[in-house]
Residue, then its C-alpha position, 0 to 999 in steps of 0.5 A: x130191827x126185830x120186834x123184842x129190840x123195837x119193844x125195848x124201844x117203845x117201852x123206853x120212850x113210854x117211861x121217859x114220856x112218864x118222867x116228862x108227865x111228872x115233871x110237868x106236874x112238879x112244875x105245876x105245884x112250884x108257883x110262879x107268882x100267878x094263882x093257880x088251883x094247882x097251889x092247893x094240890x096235896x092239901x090234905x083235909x080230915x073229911x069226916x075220919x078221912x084224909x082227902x084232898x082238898x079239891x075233891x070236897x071243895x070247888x077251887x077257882x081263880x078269879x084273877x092272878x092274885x087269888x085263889x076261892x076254895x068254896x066247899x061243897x059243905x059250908x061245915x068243912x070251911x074250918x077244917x079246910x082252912x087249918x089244913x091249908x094252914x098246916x101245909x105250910x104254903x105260906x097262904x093265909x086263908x081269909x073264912x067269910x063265912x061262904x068261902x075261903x080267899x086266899x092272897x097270893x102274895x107277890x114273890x120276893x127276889x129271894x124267893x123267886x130264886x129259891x123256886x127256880x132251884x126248886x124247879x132245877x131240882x125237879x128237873x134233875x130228878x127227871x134227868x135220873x129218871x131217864x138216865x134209869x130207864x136207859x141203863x135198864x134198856x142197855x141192860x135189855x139189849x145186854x141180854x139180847x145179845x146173849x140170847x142170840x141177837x147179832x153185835x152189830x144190831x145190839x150196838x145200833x140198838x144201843x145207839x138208838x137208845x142213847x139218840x132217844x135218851x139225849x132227845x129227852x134230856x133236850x125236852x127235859x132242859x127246855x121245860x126247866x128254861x120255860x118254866x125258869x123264865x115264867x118264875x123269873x118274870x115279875 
């Protein structure tokens, strides 16, 4: 194989592997009943006439499964923060002791553990394009590979190559979704 067909290659395993990052992302923002730091990601708050999120002006923690602490590094940013937890619309209500912010993780409903799971298959989904994406795009490499003088027979086992990785991905893509619709489902 010549270096412009293994370039092809590794450039396509490298943007499947960053549709497979943002999927772990993705799933980390859909929660499974357990409190997480990651719940409060995008949460964004007016920091003296800038939008910044909420884990840079704050330290948050999670003592045990079912709450979350937000402690801001300055004690006059407990109301801004907790009016932008409230209108990120995650269905928290912030409790403001005066020092903290604890916020109840409250137990998932069957509704909707079921509607995190179609969530979560959404997300996947979007992951799947991704990848079907970036091999269109590698085809269209070896496309232009061949035009440019590679032999039909190394093009089409390039292209066989390409297709072996997508379906390797697609397979890691499918157990994330398995593993994290079994951790949504778990009471």
């Amino acid at each position: 194989m010549n270096e412009e067909a293994h370039f092809i290659l590794e450039e396509m395993k490298e943007n499947m592997q960053h549709a497979l990052t943002h999927l772990d992302k993705e799933f980390q923002k859909i929660r499974a009943g357990k409190a997480t730091p990651q719940m409060l990601e995008g949460v964004k708050v007016d920091y003296y006439g800038t939008m910044t999120a909420v884990e840079q002006i704050a330290n948050i923690n999670t003592p045990d499964a079912r709450q979350i602490i937000v402690q801001p590094y300055e004690k006059a940013m407990l109301v801004p923060i907790d009016k932008a937890i409230l209108a990120a619309n995650l269905g928290f209500n912030p409790q403001n002791n005066g020092e903290i912010l604890r916020i109840m993780v409250p137990p998932l409903s069957e509704e909707r553990r079921r509607d995190m799971v179609k969530r979560a298959k959404h997300e996947s989904e979007n992951a799947r394009v991704t990848i079907r994406n970036v091999r269109r795009a590698a085809i269209d490499d070896c496309k232009k590979l061949e035009k440019d003088g590679l032999p039909e027979d190394e093009v089409i086992v390039l292209e066989k190559d390409v297709q072996n990785l997508t379906d390797l991905f697609i397979v890691k893509v499918d157990k994330m979704l398995e593993v994290k619709e079994k951790d949504i489902m778990t009471v």
